[in-house]
N, CA, C and O of each residue as an XYZ file, in Angstrom:
924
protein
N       0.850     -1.209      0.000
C       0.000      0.000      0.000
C       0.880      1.252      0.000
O       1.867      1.288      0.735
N       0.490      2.511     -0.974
C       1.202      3.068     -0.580
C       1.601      4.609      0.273
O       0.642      5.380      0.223
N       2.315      4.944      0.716
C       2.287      5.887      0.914
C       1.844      6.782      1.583
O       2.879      7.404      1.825
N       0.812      7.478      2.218
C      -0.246      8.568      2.606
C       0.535     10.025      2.052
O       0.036     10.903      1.349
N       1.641      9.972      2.505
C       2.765     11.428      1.963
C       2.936     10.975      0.228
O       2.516     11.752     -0.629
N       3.357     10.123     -0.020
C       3.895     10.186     -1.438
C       2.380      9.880     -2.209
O       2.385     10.081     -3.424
N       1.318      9.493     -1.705
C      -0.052      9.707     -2.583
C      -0.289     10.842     -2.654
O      -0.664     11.342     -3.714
N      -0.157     11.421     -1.731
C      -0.583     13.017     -2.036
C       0.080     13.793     -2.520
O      -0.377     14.742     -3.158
N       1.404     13.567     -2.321
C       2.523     14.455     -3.509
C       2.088     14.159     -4.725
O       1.622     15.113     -5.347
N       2.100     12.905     -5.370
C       1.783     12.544     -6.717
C       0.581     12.786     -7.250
O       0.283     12.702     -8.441
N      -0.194     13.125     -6.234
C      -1.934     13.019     -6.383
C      -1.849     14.668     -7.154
O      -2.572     14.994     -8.095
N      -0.913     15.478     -6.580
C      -0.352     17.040     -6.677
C       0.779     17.162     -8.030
O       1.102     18.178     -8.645
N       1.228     15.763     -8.229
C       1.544     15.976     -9.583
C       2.970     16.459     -8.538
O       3.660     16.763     -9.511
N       3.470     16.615     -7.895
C       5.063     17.229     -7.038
C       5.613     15.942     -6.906
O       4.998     14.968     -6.473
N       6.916     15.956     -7.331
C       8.039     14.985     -7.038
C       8.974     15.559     -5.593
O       9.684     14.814     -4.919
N       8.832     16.589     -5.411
C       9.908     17.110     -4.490
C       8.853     17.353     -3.394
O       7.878     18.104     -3.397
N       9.234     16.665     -2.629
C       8.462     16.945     -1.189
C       9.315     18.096     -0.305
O      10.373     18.690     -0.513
N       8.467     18.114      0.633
C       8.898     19.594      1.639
C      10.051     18.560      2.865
O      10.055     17.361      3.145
N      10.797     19.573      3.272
C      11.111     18.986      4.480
C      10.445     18.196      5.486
O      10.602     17.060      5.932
N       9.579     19.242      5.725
C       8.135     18.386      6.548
C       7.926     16.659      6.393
O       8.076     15.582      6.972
N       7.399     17.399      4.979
C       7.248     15.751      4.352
C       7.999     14.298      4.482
O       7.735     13.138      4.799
N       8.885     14.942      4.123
C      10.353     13.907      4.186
C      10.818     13.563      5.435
O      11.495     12.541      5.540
N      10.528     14.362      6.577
C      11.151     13.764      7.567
C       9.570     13.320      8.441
O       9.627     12.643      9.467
N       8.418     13.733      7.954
C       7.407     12.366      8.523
C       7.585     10.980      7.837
O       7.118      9.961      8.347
N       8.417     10.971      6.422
C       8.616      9.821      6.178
C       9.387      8.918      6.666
O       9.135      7.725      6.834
N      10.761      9.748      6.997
C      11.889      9.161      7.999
C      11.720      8.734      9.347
O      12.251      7.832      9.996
N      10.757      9.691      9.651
C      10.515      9.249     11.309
C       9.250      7.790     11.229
O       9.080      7.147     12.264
N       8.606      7.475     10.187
C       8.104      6.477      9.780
C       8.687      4.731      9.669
O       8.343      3.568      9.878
N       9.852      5.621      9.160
C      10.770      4.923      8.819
C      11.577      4.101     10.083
O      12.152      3.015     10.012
N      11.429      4.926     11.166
C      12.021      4.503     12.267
C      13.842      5.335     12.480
O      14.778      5.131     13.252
N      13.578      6.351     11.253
C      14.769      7.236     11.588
C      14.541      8.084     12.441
O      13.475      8.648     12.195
N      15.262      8.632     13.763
C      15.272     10.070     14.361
C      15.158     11.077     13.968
O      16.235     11.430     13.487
N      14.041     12.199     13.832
C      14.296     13.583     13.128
C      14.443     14.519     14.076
O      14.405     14.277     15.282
N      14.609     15.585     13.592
C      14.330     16.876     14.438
C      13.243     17.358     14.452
O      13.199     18.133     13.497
N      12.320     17.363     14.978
C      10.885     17.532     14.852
C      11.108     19.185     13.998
O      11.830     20.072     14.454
N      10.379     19.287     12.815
C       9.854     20.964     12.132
C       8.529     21.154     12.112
O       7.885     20.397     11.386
N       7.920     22.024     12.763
C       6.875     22.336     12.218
C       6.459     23.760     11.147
O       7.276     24.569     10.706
N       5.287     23.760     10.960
C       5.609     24.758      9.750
C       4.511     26.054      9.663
O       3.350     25.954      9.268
N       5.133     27.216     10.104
C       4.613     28.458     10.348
C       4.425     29.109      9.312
O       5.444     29.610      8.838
N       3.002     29.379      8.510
C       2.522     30.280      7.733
C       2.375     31.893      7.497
O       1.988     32.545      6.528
N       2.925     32.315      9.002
C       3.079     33.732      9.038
C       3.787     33.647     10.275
O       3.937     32.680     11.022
N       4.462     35.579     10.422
C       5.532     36.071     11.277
C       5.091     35.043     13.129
O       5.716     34.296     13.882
N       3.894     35.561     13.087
C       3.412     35.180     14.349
C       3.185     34.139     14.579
O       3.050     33.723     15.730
N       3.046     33.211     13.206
C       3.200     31.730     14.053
C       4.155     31.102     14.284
O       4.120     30.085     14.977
N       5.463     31.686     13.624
C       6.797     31.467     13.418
C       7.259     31.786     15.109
O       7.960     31.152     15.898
N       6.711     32.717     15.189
C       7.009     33.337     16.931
C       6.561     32.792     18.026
O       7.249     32.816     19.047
N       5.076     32.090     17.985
C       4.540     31.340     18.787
C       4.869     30.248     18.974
O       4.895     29.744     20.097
N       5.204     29.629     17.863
C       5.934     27.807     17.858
C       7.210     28.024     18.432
O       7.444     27.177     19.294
N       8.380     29.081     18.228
C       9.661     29.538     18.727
C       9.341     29.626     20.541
O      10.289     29.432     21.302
N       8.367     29.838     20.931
C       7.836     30.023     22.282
C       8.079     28.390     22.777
O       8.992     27.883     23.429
N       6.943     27.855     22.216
C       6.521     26.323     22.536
C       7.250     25.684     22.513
O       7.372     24.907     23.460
N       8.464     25.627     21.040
C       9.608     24.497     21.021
C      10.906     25.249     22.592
O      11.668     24.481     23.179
N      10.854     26.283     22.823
C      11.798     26.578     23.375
C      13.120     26.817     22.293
O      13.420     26.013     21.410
N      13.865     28.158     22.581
C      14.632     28.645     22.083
C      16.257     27.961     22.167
O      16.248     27.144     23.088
N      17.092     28.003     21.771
C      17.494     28.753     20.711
C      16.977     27.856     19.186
O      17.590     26.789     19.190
N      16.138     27.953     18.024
C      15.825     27.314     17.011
C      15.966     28.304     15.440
O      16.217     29.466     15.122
N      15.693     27.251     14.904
C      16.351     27.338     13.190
C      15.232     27.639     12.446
O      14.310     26.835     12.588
N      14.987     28.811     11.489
C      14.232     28.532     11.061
C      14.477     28.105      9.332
O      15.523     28.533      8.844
N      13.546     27.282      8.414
C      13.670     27.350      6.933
C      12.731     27.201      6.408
O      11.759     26.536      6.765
N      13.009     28.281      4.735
C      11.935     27.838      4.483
C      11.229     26.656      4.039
O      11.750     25.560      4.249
N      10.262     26.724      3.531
C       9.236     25.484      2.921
C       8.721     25.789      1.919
O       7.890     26.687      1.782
N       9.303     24.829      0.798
C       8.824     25.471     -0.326
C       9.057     23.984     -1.797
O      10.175     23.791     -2.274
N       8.092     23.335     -2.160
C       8.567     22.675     -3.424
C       8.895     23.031     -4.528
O       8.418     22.385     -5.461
N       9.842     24.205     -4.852
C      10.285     24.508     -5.732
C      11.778     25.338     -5.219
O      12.481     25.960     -6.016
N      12.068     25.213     -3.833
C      13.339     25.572     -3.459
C      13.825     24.141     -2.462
O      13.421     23.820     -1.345
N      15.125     23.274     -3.610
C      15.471     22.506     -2.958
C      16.719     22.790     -2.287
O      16.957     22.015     -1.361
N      17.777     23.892     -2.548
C      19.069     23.910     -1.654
C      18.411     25.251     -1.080
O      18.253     26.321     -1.668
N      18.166     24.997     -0.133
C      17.258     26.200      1.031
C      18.965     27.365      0.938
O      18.964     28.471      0.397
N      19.907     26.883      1.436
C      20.746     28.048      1.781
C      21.092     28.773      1.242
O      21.231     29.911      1.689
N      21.479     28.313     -0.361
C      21.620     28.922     -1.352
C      20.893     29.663     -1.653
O      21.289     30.458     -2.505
N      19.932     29.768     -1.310
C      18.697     30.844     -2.111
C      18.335     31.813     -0.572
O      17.353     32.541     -0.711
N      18.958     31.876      0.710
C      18.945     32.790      1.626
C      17.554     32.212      2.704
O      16.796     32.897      3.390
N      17.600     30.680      2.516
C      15.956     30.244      3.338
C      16.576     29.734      4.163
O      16.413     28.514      4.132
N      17.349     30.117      5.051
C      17.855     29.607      6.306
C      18.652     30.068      7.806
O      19.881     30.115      7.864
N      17.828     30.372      8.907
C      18.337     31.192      9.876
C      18.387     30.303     10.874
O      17.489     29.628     11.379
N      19.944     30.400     11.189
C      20.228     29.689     12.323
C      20.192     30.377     13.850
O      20.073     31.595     13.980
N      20.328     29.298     15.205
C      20.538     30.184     16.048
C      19.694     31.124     16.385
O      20.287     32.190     16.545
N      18.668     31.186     16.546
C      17.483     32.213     17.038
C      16.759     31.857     18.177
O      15.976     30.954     18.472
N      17.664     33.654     19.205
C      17.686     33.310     20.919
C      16.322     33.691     21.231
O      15.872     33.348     22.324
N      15.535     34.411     20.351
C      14.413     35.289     21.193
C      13.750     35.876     19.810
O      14.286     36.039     18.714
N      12.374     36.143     20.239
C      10.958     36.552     19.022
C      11.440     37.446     18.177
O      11.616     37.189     16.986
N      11.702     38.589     18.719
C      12.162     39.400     17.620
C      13.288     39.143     16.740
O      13.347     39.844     15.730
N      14.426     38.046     16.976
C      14.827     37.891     15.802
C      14.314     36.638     15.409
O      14.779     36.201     14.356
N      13.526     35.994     15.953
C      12.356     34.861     14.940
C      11.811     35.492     14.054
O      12.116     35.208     12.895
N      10.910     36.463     14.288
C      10.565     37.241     13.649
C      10.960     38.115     12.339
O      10.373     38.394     11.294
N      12.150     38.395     12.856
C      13.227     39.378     11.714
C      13.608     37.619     10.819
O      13.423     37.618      9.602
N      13.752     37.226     11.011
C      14.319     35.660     10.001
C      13.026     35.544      9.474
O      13.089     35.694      8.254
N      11.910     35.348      9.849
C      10.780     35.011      8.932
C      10.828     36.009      7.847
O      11.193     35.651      6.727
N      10.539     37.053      8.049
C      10.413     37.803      7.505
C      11.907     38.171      6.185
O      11.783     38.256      4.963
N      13.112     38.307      6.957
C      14.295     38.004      5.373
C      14.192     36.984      4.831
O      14.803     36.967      3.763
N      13.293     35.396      5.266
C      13.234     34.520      4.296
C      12.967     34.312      3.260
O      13.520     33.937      2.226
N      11.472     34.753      3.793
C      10.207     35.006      2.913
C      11.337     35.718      1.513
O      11.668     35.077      0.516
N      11.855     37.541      1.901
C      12.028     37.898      0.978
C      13.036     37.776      0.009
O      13.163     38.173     -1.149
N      14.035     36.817      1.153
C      15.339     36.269      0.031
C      14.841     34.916     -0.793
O      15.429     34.661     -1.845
N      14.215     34.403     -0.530
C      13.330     33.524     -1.768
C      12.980     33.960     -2.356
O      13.592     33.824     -3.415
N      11.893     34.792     -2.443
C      10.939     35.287     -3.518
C      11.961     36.442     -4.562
O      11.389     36.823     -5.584
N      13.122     36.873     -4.369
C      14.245     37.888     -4.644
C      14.897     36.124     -5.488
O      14.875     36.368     -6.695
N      15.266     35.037     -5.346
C      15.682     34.131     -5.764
C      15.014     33.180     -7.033
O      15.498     32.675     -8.046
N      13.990     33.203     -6.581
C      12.700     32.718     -7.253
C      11.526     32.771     -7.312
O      10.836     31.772     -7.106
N      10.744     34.589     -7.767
C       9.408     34.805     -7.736
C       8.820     34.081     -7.987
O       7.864     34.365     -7.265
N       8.397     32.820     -8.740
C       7.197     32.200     -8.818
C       7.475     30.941     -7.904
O       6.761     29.958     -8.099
N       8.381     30.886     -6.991
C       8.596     29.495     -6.009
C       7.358     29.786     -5.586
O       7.083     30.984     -5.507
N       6.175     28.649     -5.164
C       5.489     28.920     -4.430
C       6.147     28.262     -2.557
O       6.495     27.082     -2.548
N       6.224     28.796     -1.619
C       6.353     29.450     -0.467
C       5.110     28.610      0.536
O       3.969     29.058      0.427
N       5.287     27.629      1.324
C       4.317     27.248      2.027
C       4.286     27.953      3.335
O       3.236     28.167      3.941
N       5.976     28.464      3.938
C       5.773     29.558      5.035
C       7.491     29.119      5.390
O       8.412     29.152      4.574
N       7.570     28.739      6.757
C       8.801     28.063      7.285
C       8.886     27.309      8.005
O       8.031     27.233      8.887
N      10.022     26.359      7.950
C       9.805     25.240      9.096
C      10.685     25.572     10.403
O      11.822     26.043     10.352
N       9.989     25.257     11.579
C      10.271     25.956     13.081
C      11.090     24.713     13.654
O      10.312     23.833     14.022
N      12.544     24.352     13.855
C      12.708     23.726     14.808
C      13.786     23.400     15.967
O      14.921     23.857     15.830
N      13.599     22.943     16.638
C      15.136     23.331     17.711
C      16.157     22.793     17.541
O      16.385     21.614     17.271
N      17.359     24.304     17.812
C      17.878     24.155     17.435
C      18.953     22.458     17.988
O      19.084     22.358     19.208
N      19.295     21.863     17.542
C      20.483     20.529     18.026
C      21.710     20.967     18.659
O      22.282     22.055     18.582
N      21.984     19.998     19.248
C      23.474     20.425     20.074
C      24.261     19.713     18.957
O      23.878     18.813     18.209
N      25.445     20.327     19.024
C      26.468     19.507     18.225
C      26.839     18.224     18.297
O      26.810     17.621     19.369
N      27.308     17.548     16.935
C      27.679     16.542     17.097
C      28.855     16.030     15.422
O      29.007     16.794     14.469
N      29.440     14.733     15.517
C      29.870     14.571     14.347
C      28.803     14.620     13.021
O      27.955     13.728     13.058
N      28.761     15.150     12.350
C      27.553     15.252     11.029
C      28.157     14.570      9.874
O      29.187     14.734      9.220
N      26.888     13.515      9.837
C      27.582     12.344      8.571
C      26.172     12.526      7.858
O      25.238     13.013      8.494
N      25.974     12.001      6.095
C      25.293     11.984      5.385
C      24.654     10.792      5.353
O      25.204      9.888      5.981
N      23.749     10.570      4.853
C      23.258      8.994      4.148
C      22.145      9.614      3.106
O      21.380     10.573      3.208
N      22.350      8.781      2.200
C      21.635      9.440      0.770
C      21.501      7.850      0.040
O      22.226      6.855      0.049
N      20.195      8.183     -0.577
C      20.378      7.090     -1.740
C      19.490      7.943     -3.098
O      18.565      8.750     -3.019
N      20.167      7.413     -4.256
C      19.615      7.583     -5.715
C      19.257      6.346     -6.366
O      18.969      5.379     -5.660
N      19.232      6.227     -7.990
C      18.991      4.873     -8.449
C      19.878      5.119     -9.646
O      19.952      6.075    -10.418
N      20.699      3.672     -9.552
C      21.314      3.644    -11.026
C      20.602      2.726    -12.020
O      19.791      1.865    -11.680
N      20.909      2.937    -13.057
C      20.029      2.596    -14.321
C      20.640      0.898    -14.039
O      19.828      0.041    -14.388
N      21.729      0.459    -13.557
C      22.002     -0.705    -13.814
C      21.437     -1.332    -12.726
O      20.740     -2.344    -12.790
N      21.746     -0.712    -11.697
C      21.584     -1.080     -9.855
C      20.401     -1.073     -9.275
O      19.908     -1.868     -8.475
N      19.944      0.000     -9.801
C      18.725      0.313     -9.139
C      18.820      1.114     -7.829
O      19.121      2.286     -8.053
N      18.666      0.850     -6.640
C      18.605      1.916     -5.666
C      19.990      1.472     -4.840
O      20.418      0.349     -4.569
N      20.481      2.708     -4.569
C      22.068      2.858     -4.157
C      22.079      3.545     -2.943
O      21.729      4.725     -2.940
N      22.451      2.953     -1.836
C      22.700      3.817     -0.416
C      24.115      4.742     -0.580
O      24.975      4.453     -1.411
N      24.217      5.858      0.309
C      25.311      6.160      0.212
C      25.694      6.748      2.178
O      24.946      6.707      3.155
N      26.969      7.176      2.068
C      27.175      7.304      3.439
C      28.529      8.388      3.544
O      29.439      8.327      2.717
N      28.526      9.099      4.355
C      30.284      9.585      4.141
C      30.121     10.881      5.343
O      28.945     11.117      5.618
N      30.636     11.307      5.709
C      30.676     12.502      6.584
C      30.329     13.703      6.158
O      30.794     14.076      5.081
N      29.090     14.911      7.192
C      28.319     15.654      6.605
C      29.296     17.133      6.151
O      30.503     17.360      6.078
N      28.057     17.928      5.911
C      28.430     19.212      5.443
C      29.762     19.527      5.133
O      30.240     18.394      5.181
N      30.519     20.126      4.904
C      31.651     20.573      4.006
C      32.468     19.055      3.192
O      32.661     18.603      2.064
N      32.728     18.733      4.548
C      33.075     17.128      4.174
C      32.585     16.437      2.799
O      33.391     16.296      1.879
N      31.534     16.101      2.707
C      30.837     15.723      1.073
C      31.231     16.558     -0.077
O      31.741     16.225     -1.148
N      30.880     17.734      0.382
C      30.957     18.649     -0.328
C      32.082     18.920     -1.242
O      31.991     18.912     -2.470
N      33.394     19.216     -0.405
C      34.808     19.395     -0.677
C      35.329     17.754     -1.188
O      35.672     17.310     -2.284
N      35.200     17.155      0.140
C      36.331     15.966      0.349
C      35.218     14.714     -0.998
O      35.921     14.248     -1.894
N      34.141     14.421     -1.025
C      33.366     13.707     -1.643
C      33.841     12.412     -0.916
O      33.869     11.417     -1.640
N      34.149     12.272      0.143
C      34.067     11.164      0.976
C      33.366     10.472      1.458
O      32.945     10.571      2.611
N      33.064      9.503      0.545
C      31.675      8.343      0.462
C      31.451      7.636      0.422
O      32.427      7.230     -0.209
N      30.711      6.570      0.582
C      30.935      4.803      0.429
C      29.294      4.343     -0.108
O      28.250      4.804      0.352
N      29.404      3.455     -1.052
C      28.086      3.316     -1.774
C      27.872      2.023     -1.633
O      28.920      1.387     -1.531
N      26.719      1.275     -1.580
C      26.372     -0.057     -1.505
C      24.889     -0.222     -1.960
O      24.008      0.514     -1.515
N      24.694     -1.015     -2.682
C      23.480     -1.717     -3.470
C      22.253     -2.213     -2.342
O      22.534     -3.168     -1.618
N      21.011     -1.616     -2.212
C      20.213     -2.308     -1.700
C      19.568     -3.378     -1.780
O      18.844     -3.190     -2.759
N      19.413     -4.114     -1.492
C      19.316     -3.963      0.172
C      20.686     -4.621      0.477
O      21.456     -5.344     -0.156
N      20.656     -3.803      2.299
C      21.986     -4.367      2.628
C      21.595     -4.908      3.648
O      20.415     -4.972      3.992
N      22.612     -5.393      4.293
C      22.744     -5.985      5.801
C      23.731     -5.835      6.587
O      24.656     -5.255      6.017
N      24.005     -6.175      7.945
C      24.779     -5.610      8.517
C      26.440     -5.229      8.358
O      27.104     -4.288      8.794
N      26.725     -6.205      7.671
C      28.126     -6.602      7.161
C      28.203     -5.247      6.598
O      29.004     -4.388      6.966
N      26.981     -5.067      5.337
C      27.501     -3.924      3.900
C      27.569     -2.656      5.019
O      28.550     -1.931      5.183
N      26.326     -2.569      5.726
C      26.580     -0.972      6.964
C      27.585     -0.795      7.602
O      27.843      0.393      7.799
N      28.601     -1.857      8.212
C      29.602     -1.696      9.011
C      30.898     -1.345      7.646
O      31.774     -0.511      7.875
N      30.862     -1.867      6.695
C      31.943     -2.004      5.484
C      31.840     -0.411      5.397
O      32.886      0.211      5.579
N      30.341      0.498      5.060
C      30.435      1.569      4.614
C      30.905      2.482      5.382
O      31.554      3.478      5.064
N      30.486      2.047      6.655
C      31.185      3.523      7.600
C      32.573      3.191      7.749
O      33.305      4.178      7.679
N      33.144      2.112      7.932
C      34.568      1.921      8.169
C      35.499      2.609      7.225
O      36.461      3.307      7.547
N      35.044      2.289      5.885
C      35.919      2.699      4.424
C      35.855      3.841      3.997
O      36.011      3.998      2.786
N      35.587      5.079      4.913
C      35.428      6.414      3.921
C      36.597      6.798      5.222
O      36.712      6.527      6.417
N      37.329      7.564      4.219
C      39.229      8.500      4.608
C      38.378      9.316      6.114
O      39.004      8.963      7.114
N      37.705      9.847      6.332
C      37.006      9.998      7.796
C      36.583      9.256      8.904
O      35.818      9.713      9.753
N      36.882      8.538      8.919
C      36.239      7.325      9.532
C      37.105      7.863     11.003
O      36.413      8.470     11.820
N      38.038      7.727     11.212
C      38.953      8.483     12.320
C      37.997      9.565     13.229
O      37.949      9.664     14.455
N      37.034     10.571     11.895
C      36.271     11.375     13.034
C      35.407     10.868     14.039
O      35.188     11.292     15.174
N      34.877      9.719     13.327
C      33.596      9.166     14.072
C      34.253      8.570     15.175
O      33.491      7.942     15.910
N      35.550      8.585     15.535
C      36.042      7.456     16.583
C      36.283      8.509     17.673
O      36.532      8.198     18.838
N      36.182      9.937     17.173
C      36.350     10.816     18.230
C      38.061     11.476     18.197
O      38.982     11.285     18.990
N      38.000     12.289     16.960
C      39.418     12.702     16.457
C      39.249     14.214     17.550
O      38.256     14.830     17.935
N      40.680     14.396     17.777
C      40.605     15.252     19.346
C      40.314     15.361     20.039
O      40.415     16.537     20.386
N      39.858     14.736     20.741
C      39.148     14.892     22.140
C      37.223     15.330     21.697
O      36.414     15.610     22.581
N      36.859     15.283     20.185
C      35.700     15.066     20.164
C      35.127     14.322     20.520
O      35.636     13.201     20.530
N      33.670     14.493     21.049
C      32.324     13.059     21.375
C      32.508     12.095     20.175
O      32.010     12.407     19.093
N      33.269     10.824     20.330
C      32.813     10.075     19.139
C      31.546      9.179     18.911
O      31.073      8.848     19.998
N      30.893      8.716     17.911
C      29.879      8.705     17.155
C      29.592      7.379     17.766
O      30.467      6.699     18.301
N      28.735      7.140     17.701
C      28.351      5.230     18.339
C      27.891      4.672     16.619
O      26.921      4.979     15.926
N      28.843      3.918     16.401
C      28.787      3.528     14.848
C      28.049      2.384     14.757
O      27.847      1.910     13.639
N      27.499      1.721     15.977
C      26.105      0.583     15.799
C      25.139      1.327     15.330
O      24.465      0.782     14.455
N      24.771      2.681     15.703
C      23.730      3.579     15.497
C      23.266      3.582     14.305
O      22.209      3.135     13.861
N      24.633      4.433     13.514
C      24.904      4.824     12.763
C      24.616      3.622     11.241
O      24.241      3.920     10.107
N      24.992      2.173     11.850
C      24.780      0.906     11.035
C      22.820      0.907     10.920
O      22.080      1.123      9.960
N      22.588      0.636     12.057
C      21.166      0.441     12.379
C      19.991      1.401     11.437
O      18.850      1.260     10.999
N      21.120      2.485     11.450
C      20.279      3.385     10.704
C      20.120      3.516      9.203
O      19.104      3.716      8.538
N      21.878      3.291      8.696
C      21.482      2.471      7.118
C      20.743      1.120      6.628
O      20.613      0.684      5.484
N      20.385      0.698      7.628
C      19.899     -0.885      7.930
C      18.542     -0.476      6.994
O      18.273     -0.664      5.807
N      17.615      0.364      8.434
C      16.605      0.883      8.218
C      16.634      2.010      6.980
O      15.504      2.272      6.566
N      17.368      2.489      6.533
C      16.980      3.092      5.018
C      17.053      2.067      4.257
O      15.966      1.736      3.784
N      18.000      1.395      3.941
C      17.734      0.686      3.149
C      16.388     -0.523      3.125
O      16.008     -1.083      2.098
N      15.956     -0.688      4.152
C      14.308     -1.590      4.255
C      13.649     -0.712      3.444
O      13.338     -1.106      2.320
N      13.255      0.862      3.925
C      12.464      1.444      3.440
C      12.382      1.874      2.116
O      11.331      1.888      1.475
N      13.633      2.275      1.632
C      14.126      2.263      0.216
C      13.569      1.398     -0.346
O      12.592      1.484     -1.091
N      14.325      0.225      0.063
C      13.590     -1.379     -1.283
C      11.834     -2.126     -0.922
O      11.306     -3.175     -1.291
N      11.273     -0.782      0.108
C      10.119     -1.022      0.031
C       9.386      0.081     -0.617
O       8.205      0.220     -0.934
N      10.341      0.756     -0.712
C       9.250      2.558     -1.619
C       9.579      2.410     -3.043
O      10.411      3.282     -3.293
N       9.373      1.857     -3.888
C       9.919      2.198     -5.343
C       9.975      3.645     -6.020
O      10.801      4.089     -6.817
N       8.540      4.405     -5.313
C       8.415      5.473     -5.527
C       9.687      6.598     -5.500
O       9.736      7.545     -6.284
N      10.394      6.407     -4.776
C      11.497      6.962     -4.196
C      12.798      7.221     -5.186
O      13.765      6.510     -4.909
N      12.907      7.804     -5.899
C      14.053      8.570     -6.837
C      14.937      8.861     -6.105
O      15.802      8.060     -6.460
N      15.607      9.777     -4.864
C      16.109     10.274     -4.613
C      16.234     10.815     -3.063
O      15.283     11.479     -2.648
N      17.172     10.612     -2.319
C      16.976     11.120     -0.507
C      18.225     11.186     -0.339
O      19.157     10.517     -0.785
N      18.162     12.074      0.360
C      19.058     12.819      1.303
C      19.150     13.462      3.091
O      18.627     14.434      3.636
N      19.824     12.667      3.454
C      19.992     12.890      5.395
C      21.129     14.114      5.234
O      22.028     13.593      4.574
N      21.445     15.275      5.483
C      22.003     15.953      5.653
C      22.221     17.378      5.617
O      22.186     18.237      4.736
N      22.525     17.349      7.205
C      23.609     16.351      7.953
C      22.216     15.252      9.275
O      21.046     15.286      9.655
N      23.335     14.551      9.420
C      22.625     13.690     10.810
C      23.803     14.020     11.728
O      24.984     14.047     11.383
N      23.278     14.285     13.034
C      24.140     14.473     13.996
C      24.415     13.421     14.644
O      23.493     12.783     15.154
N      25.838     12.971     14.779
C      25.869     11.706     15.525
C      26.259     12.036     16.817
O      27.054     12.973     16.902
N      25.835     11.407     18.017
C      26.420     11.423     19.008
C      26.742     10.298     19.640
O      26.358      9.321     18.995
N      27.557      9.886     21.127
C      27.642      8.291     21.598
C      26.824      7.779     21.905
O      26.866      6.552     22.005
N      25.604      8.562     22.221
C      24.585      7.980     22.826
C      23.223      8.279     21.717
O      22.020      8.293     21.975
N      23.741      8.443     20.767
C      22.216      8.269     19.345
C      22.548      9.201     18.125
O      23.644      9.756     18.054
N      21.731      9.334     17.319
C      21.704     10.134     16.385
C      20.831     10.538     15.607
O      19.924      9.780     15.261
N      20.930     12.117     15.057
C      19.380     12.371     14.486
C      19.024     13.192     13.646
O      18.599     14.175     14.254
N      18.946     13.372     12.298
C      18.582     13.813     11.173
C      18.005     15.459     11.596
O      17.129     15.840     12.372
N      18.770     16.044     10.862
C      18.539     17.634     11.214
C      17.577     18.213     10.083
O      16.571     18.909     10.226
N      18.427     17.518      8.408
C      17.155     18.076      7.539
C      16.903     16.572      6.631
O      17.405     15.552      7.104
N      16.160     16.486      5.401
C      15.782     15.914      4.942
C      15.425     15.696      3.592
O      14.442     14.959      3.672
N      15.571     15.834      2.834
C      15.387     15.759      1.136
C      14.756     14.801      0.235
O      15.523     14.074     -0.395
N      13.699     14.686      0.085
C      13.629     13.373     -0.392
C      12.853     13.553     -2.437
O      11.804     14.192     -2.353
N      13.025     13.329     -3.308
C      12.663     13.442     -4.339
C      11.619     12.212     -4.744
O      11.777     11.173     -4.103
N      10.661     12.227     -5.658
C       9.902     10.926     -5.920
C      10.304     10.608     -7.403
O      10.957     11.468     -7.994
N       9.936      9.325     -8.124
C       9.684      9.337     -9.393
C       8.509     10.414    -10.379
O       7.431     10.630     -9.824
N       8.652     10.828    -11.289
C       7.885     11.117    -12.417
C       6.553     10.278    -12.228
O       6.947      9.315    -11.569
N       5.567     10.155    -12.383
C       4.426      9.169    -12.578
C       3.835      9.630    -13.884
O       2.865      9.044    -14.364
């Protein structure tokens, strides 16, 4: 059966789901998220900033803006209303300054995370393979270093432990300087579970965890990306 989120994306004719979206799928999934919820104006942006307790992030929400930062939809670090407030409000207008006809669902509200090591997990589909996990250490790290390890779904425990071991970072997760290192059963458990859900969604083109914050004692998906097939 499928879906309830990806029927209604497709039902909408949208392949690119919202953050929102994607991480009710993950937390479905049995992945950890950061809970977002999603404020339609200044004041609800301010009221949820109340409720979650401060300091939180806000971004926007929008299926037609998928790298939020790049396009100015992202405020970190927000101690108190008035600059909740002041961030809603430059979001809104550094999107629409990026891409007037994005349509804009509002922003997503959520608290902010304590630090931790930030690793990726992503999967796409190759034309030969079909659906491909991936794994490697988050933000700049991917980015710059492209430090990654790929494995064919479905996997099992063996392929999860192979992937985190084999990427040139692997040293961070063990706790390089006197950092918190990463509890890498977690970290297994958790490609375990993408990959179930993966080779049970066909629908699924495209996802992205990043970053996930790892810590020794758990770990937990900050944003979320997830793309569908064409129908």
């Amino acid at each position: 059966m499928r879906n309830k989120i990806i029927s209604s994306a497709l039902k909408e004719k949208r392949t690119v789901l919202t953050e929102i979206e994607s991480k009710q799928l993950m937390s479905e999934a049995g992945i950890p998220v950061v809970e977002s919820k999603l404020a339609g104006s200044k004041a609800q942006a301010v009221a949820m900033s109340k409720e979650i307790g401060v300091p939180v992030v806000l971004k926007v929400v929008s299926p037609d803006i998928i790298h939020k930062s790049d396009s100015g939809g992202v405020k970190l670090g927000l101690e108190n209303a008035a600059q909740v407030g002041r961030a809603y409000t430059e979001i809104i207008a550094a999107v629409k300054r990026t891409d007037s006809k994005a349509k804009i669902y509002g922003v997503s509200v959520q608290k902010m995370a304590k630090p931790g090591v930030e690793v990726i997990m992503g999967m796409s589909k190759d034309a030969q393979f079909g659906p491909v996990l991936m794994f490697g250490l988050g933000g700049v790290f991917v980015e710059v270093l492209k430090d990654v390890a790929f494995r064919i779904v479905p996997l099992v425990r063996r392929d999860a432990s192979q992937m985190i071991q084999e990427i040139k970072g692997y040293p961070v997760l063990e706790g390089y300087r006197g950092q918190e290192p990463a509890n890498v059963t977690i970290l297994e458990d958790l490609l375990l579970k993408l990959s179930d859900f993966v080779d049970k969604t066909p629908e699924i083109k495209e996802l992205d965890l990043n970053p996930i914050l790892a810590y020794s004692d758990g770990a937990v998906a900050v944003d979320a990306r997830v793309i569908l097939e064409s129908q």
